[in-house]
DSSP file (Angstrom, degrees, kcal/mol; ACC not computed):
  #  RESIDUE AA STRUCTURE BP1 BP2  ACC     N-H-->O    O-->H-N    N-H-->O    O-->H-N    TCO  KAPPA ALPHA  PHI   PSI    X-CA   Y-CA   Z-CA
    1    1 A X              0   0    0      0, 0.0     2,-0.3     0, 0.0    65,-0.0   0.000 360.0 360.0 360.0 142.8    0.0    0.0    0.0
    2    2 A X        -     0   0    0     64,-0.1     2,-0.3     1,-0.1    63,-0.1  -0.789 360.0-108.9-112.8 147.7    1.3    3.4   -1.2
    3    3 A X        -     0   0    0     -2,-0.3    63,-0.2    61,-0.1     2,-0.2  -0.440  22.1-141.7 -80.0 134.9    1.5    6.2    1.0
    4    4 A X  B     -A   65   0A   0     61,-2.7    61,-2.5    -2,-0.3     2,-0.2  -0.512  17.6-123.2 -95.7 145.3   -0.6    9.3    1.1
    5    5 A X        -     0   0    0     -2,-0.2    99,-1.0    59,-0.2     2,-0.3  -0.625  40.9-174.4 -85.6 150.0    0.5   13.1    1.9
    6    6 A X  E     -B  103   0A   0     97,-0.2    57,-1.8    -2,-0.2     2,-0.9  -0.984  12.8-160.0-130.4 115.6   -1.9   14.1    4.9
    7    7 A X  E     -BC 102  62A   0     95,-4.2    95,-1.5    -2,-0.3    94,-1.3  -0.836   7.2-174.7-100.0 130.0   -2.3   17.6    6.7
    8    8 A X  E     -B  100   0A   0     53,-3.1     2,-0.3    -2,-0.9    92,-0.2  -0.740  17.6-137.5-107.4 161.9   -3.6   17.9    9.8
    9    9 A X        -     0   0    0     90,-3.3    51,-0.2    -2,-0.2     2,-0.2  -0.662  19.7-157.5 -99.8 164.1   -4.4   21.4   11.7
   10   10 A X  E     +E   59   0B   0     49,-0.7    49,-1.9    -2,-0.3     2,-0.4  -0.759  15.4 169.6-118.7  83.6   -3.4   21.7   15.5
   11   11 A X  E     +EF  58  97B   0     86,-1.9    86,-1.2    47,-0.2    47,-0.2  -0.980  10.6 178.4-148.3 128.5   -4.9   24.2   18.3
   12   12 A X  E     +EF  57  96B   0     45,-0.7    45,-0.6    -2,-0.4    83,-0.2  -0.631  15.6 158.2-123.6 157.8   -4.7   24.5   21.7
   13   13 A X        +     0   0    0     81,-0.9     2,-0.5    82,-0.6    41,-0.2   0.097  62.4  62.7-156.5   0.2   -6.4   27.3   23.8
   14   14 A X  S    S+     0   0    0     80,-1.0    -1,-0.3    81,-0.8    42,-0.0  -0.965  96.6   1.0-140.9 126.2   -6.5   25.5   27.4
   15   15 A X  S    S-     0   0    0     -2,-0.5    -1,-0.2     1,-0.1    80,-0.0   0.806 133.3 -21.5  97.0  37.2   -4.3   24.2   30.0
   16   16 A X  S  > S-     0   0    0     -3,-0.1     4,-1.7     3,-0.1     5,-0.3   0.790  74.5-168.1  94.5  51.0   -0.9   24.9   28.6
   17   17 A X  H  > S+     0   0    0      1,-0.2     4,-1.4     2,-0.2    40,-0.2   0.794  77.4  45.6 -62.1 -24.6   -1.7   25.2   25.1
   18   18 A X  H  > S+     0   0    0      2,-0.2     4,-1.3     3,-0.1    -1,-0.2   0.762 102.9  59.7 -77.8 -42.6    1.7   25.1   23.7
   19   19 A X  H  > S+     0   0    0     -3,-0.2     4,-1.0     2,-0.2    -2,-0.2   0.735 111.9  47.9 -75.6 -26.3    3.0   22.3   25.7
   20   20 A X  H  X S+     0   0    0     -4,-1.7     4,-1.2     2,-0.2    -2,-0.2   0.722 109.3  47.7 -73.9 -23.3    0.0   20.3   23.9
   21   21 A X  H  X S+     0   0    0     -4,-1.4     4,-0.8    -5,-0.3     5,-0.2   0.924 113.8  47.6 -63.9 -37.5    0.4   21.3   20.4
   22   22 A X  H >X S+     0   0    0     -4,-1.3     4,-1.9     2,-0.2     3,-0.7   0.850 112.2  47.3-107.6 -46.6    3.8   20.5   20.9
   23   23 A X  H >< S+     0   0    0     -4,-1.0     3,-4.5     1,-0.2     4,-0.4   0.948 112.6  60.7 -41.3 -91.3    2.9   16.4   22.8
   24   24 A X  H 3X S+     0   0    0     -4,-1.2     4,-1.1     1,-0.3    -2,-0.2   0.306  97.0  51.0 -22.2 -28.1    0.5   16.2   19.8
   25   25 A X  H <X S+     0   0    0     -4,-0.8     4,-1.2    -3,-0.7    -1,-0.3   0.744 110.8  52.9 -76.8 -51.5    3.3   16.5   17.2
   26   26 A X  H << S+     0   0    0     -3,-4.5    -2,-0.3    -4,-1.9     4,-0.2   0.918 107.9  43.4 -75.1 -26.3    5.0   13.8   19.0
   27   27 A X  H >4 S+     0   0    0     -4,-0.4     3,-1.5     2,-0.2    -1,-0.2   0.810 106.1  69.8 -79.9 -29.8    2.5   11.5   19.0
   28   28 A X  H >< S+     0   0    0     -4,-1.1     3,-1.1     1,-0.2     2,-0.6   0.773 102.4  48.1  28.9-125.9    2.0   12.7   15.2
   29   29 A X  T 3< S+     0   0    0     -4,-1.2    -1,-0.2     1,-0.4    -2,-0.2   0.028 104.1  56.5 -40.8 -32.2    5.1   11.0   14.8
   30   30 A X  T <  S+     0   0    0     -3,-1.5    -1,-0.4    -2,-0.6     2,-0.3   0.248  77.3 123.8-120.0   6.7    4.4    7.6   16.5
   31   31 A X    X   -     0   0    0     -3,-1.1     3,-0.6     1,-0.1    -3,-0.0  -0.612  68.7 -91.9 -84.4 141.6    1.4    6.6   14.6
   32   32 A X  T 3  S-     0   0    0     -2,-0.3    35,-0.3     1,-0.2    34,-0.2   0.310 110.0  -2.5  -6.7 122.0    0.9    3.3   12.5
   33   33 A X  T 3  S+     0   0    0      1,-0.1    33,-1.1    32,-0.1     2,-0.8   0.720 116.3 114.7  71.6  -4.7    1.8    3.5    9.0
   34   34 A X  E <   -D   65   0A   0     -3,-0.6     2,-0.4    31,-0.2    31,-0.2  -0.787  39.3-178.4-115.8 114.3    2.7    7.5    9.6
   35   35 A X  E     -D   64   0A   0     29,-2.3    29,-2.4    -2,-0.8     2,-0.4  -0.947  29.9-127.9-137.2 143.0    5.6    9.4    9.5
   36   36 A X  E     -D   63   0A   0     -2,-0.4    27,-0.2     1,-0.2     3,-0.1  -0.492  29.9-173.7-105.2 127.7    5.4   13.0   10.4
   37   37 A X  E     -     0   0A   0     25,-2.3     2,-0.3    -2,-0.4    -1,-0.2   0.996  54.6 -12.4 -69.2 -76.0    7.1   14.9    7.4
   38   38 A X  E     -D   62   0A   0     24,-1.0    24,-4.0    22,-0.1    -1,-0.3  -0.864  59.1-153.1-139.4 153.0    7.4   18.3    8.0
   39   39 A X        -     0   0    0     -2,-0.3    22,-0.2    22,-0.3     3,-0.1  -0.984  11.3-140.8-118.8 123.8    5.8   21.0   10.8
   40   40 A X        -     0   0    0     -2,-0.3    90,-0.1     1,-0.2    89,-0.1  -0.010  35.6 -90.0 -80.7-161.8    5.2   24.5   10.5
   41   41 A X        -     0   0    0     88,-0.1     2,-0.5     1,-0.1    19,-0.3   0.152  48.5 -82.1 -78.0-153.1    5.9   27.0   13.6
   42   42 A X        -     0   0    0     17,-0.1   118,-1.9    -3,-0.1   119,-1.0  -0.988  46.2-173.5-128.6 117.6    3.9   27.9   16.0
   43   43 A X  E     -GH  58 159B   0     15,-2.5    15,-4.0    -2,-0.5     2,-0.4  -0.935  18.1-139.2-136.0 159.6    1.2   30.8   15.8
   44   44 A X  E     + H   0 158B   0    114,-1.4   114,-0.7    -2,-0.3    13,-0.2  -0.964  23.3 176.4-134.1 112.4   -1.0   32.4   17.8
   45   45 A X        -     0   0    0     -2,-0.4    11,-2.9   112,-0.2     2,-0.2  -0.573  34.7-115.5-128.0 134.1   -4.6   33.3   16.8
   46   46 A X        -     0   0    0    110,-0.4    79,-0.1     9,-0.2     2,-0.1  -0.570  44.5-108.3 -87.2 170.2   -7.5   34.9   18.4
   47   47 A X        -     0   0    0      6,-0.3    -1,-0.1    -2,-0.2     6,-0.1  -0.357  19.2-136.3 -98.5 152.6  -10.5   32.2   18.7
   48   48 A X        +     0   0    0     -2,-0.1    -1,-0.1    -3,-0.1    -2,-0.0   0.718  69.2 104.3 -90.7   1.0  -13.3   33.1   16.3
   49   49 A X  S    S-     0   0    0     42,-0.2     4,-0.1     1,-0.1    42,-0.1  -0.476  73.9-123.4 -71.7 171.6  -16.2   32.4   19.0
   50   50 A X  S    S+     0   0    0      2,-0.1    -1,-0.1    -2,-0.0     2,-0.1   0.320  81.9  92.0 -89.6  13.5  -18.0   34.8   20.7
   51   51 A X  S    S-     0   0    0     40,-0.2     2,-0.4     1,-0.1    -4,-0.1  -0.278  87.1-104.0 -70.6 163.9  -17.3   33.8   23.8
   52   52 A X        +     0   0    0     -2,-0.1     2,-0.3     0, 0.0    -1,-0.1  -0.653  62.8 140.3 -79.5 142.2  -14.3   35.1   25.9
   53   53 A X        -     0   0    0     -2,-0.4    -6,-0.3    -4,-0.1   -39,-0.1  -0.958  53.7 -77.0-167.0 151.0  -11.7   32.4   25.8
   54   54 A X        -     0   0    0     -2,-0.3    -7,-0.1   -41,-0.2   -40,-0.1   0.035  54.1 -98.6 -17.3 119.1   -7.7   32.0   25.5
   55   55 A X        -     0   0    0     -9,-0.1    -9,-0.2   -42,-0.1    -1,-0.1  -0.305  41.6-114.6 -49.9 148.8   -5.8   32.5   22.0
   56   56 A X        -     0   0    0    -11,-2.9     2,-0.3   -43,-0.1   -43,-0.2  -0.605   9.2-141.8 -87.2 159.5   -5.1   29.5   20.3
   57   57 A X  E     -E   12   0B   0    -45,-0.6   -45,-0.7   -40,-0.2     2,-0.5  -0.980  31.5-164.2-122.4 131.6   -1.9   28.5   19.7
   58   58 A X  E     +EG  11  43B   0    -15,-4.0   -15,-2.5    -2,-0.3     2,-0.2  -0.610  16.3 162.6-115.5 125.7   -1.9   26.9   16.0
   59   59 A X  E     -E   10   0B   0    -49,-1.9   -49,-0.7    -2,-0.5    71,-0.2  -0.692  22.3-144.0-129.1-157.8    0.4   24.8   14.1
   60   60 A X        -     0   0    0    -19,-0.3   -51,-0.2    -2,-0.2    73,-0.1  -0.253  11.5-173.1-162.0  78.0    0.5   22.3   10.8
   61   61 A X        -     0   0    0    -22,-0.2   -53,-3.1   -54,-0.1     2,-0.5  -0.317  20.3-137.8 -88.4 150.3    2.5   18.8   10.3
   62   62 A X  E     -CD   7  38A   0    -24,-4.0   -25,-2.3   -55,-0.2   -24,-1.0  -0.912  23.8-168.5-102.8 128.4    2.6   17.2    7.0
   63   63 A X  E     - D   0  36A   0    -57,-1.8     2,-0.8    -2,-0.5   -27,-0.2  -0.887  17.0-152.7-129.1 124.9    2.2   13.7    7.4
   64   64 A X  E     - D   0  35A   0    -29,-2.4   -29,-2.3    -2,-0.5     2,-0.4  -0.773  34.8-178.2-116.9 141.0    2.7   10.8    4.7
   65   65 A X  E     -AD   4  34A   0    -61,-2.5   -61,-2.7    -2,-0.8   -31,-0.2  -0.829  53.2-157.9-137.4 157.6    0.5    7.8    5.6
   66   66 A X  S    S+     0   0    0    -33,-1.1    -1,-0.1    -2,-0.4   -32,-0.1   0.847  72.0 113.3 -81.2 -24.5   -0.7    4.2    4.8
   67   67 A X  S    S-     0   0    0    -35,-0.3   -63,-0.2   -63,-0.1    -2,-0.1   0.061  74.3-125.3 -41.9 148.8   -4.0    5.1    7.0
   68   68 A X     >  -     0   0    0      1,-0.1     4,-0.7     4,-0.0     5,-0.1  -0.377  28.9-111.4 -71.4 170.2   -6.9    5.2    5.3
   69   69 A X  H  > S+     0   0    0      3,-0.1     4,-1.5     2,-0.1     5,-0.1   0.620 119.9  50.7 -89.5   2.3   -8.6    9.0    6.1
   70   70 A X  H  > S+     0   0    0      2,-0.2     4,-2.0     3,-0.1     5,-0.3   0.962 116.6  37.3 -49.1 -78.4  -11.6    7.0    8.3
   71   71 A X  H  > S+     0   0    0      1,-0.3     4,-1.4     2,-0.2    -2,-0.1   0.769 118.9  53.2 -64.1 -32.5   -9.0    4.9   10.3
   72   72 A X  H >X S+     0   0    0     -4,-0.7     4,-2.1     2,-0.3     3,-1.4   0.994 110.7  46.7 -72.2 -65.9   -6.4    8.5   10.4
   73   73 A X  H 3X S+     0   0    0     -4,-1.5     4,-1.3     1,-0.3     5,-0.4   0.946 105.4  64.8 -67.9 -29.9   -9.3   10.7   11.8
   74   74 A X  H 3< S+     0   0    0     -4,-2.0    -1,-0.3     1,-0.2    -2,-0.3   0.761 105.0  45.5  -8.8 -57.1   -9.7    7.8   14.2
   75   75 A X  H <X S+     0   0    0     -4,-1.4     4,-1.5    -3,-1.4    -1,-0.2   0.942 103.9  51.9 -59.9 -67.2   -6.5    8.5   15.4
   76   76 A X  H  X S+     0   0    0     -4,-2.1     4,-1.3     2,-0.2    -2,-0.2   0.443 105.9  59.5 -59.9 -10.5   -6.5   11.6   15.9
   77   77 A X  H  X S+     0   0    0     -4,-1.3     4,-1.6     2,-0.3    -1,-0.2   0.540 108.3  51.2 -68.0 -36.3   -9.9   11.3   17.9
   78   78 A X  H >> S+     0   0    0     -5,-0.4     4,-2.2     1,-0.3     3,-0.6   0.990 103.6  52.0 -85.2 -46.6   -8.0    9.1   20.1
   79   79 A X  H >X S+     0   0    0     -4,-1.5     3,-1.2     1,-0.3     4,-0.7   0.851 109.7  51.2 -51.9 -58.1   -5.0   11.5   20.7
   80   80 A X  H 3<>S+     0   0    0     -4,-1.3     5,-2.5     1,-0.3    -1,-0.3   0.868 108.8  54.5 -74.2  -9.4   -7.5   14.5   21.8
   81   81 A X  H X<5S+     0   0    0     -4,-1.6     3,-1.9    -3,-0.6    -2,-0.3   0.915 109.0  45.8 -42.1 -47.0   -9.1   11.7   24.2
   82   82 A X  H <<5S+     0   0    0     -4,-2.2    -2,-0.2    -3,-1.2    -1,-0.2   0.953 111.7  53.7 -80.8 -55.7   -5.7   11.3   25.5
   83   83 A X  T 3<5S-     0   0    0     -4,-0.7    -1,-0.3   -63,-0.1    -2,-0.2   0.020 121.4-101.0  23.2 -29.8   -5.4   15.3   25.6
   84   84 A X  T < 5 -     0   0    0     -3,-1.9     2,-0.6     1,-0.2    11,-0.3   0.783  57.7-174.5  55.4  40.0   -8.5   15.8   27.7
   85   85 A X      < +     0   0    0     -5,-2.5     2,-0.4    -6,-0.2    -1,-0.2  -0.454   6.5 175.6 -73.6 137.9  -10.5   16.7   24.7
   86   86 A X        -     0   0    0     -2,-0.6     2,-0.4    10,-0.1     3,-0.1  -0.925  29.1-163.9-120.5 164.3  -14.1   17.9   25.3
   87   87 A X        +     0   0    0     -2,-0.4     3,-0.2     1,-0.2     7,-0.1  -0.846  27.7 151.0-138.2  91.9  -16.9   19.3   23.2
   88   88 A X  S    S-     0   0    0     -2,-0.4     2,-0.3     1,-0.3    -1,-0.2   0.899  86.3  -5.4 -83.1 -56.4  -19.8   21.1   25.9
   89   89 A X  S >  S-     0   0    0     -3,-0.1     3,-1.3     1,-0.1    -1,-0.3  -0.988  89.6 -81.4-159.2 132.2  -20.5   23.5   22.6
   90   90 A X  T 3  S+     0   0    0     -2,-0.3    -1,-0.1     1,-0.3    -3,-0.0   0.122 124.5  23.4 -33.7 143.6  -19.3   24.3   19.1
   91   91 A X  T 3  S+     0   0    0      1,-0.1    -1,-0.3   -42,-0.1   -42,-0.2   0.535  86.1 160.2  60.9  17.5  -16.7   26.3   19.5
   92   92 A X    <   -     0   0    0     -3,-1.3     2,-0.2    -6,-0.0    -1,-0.1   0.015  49.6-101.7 -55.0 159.0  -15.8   25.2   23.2
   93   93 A X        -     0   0    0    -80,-0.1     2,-0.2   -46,-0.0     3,-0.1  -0.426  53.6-166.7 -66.9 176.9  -11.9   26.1   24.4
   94   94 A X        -     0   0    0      1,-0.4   -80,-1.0    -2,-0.2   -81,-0.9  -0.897  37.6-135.5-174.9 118.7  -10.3   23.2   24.1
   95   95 A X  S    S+     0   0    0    -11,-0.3   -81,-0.8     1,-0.2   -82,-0.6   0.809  92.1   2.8 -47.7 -87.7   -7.1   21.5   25.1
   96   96 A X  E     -F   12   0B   0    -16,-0.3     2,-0.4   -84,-0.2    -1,-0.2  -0.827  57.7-175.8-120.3 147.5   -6.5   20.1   21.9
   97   97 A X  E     -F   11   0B   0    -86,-1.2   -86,-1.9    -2,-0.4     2,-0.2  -0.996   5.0-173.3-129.1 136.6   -8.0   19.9   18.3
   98   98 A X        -     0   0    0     -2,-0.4   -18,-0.2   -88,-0.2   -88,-0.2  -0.567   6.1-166.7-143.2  71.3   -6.9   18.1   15.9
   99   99 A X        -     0   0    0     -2,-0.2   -90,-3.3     1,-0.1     2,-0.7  -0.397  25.1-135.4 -52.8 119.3   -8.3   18.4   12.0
  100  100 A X  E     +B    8   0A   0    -92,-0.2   -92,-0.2     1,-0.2     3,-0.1  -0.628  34.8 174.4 -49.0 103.6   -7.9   16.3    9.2
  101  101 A X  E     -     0   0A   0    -94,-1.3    16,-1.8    -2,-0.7    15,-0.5   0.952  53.9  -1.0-103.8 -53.1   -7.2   19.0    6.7
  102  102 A X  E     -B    7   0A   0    -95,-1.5   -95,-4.2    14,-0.2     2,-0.4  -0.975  47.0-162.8-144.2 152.0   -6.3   17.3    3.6
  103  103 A X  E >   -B    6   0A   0      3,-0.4     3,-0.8    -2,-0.3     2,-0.3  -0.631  65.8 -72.9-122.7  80.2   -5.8   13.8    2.1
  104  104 A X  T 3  S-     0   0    0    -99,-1.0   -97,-0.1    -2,-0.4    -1,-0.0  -0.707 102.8 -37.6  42.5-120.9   -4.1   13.7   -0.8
  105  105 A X  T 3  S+     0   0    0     -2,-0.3    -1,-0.2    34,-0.1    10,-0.0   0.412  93.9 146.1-111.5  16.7   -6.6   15.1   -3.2
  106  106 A X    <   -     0   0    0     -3,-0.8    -3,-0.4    34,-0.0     2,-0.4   0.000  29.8-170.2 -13.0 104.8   -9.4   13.5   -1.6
  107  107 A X        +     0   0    0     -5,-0.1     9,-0.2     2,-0.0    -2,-0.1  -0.888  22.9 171.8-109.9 151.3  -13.0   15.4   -1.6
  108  108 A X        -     0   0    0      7,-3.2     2,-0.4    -2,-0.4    -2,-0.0  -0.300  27.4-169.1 177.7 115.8  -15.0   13.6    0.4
  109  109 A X        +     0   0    0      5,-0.2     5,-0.2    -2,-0.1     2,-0.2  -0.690  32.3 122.9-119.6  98.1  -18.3   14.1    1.8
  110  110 A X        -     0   0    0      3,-0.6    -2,-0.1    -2,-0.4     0, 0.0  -0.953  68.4 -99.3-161.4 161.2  -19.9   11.7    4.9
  111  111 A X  S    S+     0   0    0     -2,-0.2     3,-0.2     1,-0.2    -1,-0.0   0.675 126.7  42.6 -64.6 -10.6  -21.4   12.4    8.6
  112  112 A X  S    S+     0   0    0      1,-0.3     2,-0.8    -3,-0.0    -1,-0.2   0.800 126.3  23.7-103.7 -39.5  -17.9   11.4   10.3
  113  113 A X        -     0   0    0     -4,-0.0    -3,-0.6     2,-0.0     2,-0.4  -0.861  44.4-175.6-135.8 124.7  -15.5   13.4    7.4
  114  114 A X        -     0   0    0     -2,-0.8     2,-0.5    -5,-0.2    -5,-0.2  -0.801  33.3-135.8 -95.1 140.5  -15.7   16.2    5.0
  115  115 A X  S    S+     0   0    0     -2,-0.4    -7,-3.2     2,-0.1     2,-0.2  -0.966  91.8  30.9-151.0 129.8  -12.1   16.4    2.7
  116  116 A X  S    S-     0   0    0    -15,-0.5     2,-0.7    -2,-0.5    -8,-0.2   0.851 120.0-101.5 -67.7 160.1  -10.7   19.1    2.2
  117  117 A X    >   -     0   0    0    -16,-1.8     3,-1.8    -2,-0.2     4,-0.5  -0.745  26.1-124.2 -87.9 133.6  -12.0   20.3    5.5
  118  118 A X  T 3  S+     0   0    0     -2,-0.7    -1,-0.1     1,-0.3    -3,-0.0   0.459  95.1  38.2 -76.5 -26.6  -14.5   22.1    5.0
  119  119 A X  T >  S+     0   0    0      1,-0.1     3,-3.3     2,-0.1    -1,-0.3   0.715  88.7  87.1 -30.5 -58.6  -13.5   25.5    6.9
  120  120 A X  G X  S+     0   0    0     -3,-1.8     3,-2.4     1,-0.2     7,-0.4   0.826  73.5  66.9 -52.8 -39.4   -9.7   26.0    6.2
  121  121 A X  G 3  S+     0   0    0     -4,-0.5    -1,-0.2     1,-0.3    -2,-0.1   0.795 105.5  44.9 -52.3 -22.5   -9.8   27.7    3.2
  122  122 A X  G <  S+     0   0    0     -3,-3.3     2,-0.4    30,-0.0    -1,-0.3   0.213 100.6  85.5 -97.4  16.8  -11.4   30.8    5.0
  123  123 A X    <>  -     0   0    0     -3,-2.4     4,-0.9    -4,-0.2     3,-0.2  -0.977  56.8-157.6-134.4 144.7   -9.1   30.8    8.1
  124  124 A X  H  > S+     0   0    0     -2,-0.4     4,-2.0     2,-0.2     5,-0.2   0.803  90.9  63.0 -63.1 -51.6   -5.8   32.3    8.8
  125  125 A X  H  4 S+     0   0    0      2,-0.2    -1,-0.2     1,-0.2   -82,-0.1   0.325 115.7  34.4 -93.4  15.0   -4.5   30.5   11.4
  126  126 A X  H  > S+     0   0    0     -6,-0.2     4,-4.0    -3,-0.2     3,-0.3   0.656 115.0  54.9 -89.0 -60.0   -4.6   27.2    8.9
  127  127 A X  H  X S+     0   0    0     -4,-0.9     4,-0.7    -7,-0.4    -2,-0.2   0.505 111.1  46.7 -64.1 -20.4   -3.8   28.8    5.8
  128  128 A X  H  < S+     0   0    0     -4,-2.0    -1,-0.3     2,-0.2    -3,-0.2   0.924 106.7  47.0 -81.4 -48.9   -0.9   30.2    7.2
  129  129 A X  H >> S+     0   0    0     -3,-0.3     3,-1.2    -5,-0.2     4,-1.1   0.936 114.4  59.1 -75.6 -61.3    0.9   27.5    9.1
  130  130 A X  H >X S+     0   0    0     -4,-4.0     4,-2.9   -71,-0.2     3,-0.9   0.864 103.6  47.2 -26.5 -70.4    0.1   25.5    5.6
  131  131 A X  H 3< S+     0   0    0     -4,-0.7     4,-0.3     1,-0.3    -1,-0.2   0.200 106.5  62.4 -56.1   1.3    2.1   28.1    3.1
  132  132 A X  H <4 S+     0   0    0     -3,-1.2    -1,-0.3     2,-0.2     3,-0.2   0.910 115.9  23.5 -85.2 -61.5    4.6   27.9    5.4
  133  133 A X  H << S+     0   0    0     -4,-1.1     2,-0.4    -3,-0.9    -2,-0.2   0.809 146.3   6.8 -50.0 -62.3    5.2   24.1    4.8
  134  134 A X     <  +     0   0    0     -4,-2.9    -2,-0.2    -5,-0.2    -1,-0.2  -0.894  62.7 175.3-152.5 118.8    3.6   24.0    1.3
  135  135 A X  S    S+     0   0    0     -2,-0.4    11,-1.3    -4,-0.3    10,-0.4   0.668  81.9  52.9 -95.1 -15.5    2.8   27.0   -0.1
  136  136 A X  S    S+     0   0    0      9,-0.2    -1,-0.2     8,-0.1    -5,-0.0   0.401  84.4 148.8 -96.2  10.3    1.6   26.0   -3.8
  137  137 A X        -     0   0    0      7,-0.1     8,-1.1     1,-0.1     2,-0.4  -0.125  38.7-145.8 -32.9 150.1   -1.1   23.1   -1.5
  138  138 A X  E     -I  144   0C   0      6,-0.2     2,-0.7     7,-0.1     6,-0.3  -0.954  12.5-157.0-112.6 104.9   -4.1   22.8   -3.6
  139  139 A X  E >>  -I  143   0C   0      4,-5.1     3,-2.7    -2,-0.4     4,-1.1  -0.814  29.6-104.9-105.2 121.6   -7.3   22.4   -2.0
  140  140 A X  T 34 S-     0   0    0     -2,-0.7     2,-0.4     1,-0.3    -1,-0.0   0.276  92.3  -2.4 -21.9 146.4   -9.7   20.9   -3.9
  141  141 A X  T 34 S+     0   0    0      1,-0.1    -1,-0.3   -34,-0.0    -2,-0.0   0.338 131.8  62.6  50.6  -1.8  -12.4   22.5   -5.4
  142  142 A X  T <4 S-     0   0    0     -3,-2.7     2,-0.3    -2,-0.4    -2,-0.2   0.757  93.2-105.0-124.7 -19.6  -11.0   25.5   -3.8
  143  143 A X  E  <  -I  139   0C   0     -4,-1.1    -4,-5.1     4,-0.1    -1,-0.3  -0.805  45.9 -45.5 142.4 162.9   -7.3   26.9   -4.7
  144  144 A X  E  >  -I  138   0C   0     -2,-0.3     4,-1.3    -6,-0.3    -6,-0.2  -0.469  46.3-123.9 -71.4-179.7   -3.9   27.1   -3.6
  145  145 A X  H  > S+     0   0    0     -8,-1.1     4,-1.0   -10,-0.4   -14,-0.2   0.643 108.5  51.1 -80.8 -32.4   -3.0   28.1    0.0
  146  146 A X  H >> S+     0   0    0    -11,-1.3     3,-2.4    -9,-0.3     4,-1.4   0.962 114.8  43.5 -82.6 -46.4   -0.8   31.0   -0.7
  147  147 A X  H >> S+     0   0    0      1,-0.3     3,-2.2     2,-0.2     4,-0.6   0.887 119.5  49.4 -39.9 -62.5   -3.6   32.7   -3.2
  148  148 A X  H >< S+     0   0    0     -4,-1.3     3,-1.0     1,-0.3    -1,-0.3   0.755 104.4  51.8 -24.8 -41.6   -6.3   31.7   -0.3
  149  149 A X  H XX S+     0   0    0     -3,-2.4     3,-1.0    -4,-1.0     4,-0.6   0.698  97.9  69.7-100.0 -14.7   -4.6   33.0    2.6
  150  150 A X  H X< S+     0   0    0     -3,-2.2     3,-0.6    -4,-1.4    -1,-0.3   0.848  98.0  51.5 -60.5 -34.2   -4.3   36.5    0.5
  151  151 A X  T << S+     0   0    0     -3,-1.0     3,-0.3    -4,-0.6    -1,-0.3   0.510 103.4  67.6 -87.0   2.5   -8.3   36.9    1.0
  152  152 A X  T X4  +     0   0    0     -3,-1.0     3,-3.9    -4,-0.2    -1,-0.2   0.918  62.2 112.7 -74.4 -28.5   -7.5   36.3    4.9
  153  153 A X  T <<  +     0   0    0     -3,-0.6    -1,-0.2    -4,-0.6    -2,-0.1   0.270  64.8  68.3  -4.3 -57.8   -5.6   39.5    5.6
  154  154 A X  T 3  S+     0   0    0     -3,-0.3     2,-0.5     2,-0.1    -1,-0.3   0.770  89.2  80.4 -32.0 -41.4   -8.1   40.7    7.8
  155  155 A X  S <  S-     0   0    0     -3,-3.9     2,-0.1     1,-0.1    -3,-0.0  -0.502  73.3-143.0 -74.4 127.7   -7.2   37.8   10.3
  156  156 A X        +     0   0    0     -2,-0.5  -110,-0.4   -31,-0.0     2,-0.3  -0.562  24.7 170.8-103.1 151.3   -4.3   38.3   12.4
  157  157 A X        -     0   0    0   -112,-0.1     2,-0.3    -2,-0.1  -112,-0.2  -0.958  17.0-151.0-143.5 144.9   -2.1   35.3   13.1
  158  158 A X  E     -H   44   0B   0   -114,-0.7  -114,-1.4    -2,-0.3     2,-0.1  -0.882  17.6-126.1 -99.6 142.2    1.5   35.6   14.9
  159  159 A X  E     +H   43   0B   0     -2,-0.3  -116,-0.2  -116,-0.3  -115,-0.1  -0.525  39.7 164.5 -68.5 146.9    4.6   33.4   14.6
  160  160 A X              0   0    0   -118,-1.9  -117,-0.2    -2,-0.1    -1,-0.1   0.538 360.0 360.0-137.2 -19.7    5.3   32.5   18.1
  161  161 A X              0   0    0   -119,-1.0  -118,-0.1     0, 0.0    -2,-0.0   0.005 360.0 360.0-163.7 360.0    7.7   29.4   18.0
């Protein structure tokens, strides 16, 4: 089985947020069939609810993998379990999040996974930490990432790490 390039997104807002992006990378690294290619920095984003809450801190590893994307978000499910992830309400802080962002050129449309996800293309603090890593990404049906991340301006995102 041949391997597929994967990106995942990364964001922390609670409980050490940095020190989890940063775990989350390593365990990255240690999954089945997965070896974590490349990482952007580290950036720090205010959170787009309208609650009061922490800044994220945001990253983006490139991963190539034998997983299937089912069995991959699977994974990554289990690692924010590990994490102390919880979900009270869309848009909760959150120790860790951890998005399937793209899978190869996968679209794909189901209750457990949307590919490309279905968000990133409109967010800074993806779309940056991506163009960092690979700035000519494609996302399906939507563009590249550096063109994309030009309609973000508005968002402010910091290098932090």
């Amino acid at each position: 089985m041949s391997a597929t390039t994967a990106y995942v997104g990364l964001g922390s807002n609670l409980d050490g947020p940095r020190a989890h992006v940063m775990r989350a990378l390593e365990e990255l690294a240690r999954l089945p069939g997965t070896r974590l290619v490349r990482r952007s920095a580290l950036y720090r984003s205010a959170p787009l609810a309208s609650t009061a809450q922490p800044d994220y801190v945001n990253a983006v590893a490139q991963l190539e993998t034998v997983l299937d994307p089912r069995r991959l978000l699977e994974e990554l499910s289990a690692i924010e379990a590990r994490h102390g992830r919880e979900r009270p309400f869309p848009n909760a802080p959150r120790t860790l999040d951890l998005d399937l962002l793209l899978y190869g050129q996968t679209v794909l449309a189901s209750p457990e996974l949307t590919l490309p996800h279905p968000r990133m293309h409109e967010r800074a603090f993806v779309l940056g930490p991506l163009a960092e890593i690979e700035p000519g990404a494609l996302i399906p049906g939507r563009g590249r990432v550096d063109e994309l991340m030009r309609a973000c301006r508005g968002q402010h995102i910091e290098r932090i790490a």
